[in-house]
C-alpha atoms as a printed R data frame, in Angstrom:
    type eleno elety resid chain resno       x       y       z
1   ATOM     1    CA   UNK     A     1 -18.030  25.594  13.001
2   ATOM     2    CA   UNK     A     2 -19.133  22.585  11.189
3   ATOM     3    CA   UNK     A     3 -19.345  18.688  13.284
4   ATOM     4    CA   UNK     A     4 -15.996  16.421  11.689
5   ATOM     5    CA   UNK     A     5 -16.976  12.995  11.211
6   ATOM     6    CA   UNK     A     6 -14.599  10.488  12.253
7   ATOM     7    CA   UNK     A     7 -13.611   7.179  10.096
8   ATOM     8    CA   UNK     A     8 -11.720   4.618  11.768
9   ATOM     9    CA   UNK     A     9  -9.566   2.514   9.971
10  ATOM    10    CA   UNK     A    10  -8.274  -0.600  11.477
11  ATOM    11    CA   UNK     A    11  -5.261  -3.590  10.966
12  ATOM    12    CA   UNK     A    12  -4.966  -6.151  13.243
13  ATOM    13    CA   UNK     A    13  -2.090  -8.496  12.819
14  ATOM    14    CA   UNK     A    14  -1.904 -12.022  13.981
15  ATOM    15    CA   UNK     A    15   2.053 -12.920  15.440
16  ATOM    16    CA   UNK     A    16   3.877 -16.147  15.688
17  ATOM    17    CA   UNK     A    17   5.742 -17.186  18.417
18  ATOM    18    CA   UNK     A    18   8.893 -15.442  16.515
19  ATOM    19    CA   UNK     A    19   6.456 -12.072  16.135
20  ATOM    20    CA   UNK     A    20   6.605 -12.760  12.382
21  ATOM    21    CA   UNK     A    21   3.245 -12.199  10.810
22  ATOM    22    CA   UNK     A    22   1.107 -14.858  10.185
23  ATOM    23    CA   UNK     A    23  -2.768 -12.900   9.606
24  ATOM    24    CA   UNK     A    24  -3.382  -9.679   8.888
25  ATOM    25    CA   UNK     A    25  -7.029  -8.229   8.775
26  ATOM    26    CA   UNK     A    26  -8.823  -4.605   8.147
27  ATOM    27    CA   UNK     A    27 -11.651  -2.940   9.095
28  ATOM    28    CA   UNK     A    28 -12.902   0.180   7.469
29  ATOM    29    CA   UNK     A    29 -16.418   0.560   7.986
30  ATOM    30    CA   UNK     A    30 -17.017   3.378   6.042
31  ATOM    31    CA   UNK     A    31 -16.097   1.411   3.256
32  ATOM    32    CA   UNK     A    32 -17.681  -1.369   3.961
33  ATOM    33    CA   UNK     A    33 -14.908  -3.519   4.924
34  ATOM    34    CA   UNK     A    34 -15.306  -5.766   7.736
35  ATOM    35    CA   UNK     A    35 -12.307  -8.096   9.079
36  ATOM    36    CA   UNK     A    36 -10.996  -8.119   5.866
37  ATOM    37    CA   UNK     A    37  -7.976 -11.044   5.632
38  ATOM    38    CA   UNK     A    38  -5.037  -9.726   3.474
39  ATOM    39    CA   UNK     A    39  -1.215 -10.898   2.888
40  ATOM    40    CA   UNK     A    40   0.381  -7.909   2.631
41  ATOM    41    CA   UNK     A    41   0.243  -4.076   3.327
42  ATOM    42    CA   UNK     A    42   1.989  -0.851   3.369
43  ATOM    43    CA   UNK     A    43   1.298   2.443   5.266
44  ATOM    44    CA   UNK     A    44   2.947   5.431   4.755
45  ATOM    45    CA   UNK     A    45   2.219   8.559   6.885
46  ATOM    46    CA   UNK     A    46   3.523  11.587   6.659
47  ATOM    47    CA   UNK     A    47   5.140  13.575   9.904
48  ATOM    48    CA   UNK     A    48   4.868  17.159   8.801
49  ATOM    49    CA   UNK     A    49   6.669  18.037  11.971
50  ATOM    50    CA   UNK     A    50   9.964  16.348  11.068
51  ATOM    51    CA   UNK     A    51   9.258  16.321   7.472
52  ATOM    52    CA   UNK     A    52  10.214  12.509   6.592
53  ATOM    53    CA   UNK     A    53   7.746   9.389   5.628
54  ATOM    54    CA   UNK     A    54   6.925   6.501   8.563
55  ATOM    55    CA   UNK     A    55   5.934   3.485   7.106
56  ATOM    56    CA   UNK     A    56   4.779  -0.190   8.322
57  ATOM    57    CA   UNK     A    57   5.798  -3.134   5.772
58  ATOM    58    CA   UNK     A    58   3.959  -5.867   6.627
59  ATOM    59    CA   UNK     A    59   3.157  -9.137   5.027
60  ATOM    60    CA   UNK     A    60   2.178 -12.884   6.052
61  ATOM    61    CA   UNK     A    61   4.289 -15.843   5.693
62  ATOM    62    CA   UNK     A    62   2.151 -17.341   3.451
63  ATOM    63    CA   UNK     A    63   2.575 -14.443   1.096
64  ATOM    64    CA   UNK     A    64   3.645 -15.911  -2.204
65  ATOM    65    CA   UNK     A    65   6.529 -14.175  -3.928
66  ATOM    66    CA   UNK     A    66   4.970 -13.930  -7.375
67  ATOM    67    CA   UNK     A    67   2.196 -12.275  -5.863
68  ATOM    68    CA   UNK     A    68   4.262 -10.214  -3.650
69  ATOM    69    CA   UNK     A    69   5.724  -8.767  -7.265
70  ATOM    70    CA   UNK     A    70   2.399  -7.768  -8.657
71  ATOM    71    CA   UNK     A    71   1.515  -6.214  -5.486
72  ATOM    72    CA   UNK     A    72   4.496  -4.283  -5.748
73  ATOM    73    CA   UNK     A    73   3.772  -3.381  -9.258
74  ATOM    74    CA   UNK     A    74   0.036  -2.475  -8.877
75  ATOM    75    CA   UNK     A    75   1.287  -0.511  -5.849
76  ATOM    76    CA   UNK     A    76   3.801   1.724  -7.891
77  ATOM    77    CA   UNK     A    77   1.120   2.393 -10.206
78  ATOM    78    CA   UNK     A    78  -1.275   3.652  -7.924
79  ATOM    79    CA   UNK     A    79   1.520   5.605  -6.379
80  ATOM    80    CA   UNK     A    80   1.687   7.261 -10.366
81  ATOM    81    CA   UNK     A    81  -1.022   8.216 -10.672
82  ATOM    82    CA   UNK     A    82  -1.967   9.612  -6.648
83  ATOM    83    CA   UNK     A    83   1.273  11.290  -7.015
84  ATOM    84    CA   UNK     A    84  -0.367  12.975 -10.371
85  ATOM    85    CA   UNK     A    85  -3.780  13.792  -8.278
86  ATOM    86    CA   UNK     A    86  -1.401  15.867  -5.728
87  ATOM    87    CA   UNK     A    87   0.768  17.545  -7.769
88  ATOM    88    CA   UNK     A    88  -0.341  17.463 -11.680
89  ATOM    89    CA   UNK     A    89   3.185  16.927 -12.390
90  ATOM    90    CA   UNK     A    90   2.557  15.228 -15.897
91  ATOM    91    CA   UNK     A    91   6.767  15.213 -16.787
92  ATOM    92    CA   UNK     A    92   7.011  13.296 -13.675
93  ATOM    93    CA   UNK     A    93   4.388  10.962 -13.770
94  ATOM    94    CA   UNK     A    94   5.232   9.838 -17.021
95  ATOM    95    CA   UNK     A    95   8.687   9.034 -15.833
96  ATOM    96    CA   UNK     A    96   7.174   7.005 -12.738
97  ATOM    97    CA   UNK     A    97   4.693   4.961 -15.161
98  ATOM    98    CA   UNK     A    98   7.901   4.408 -17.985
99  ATOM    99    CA   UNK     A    99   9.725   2.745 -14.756
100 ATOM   100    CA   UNK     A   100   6.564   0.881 -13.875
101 ATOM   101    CA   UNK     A   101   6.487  -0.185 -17.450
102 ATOM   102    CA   UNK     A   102  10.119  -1.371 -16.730
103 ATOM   103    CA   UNK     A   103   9.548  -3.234 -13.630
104 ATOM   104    CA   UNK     A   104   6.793  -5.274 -15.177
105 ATOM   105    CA   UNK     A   105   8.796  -6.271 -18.109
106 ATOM   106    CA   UNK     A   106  12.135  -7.012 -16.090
107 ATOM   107    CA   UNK     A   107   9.983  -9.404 -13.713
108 ATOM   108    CA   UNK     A   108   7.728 -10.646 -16.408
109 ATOM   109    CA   UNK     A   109   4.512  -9.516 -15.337
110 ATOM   110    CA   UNK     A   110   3.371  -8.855 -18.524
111 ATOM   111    CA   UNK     A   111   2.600 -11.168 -21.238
């Protein structure tokens, strides 16, 4: 039986007296990533055991709105195109990237 290596991925996040984010930071040393500061994040994980998504939604006070849009938009089209690495659904994908397409144009993103 082969040795697993273990990769740690970590978030802190920094709370106000209200518990309202006001840092967040990640470490992933694997990829070279130490303390990184960032404004926003989501994490999805999967619970195969009740078969339904957990997520964490999580972003800073200080997290602009207009960039909270592009994050949203650059995160739906990573979500395209992982969602195309898992199943090779190219019907599907194409639908997600037309709505991503949409999203951009209805909040201006592109120009």
């Amino acid at each position: 039986m082969s040795n697993l290596h273990h990769s740690t991925i970590e978030l802190k996040v920094a709370l106000d007296e209200n518990r309202v984010p006001e840092k967040l930071s990640w470490t992933a040393e694997d990829g070279g990533i130490q303390n990184e500061e960032a404004k926003a994040m989501l994490l999805s994980v999967w619970d195969s055991k009740n078969k339904e998504s957990l997520k964490i939604d999580l972003w800073t006070k200080d997290m602009p709105v207009d960039e909270m849009k592009i994050f949203f938009h650059q995160t739906l089209m990573s979500l395209s195109e992982t969602f195309y690495k898992a199943t090779q659904d190219e019907k599907m994908t194409a639908t997600m990237k037309d709505f991503c397409d949409y999203f951009a144009e209805k909040l201006e993103l592109k120009k």
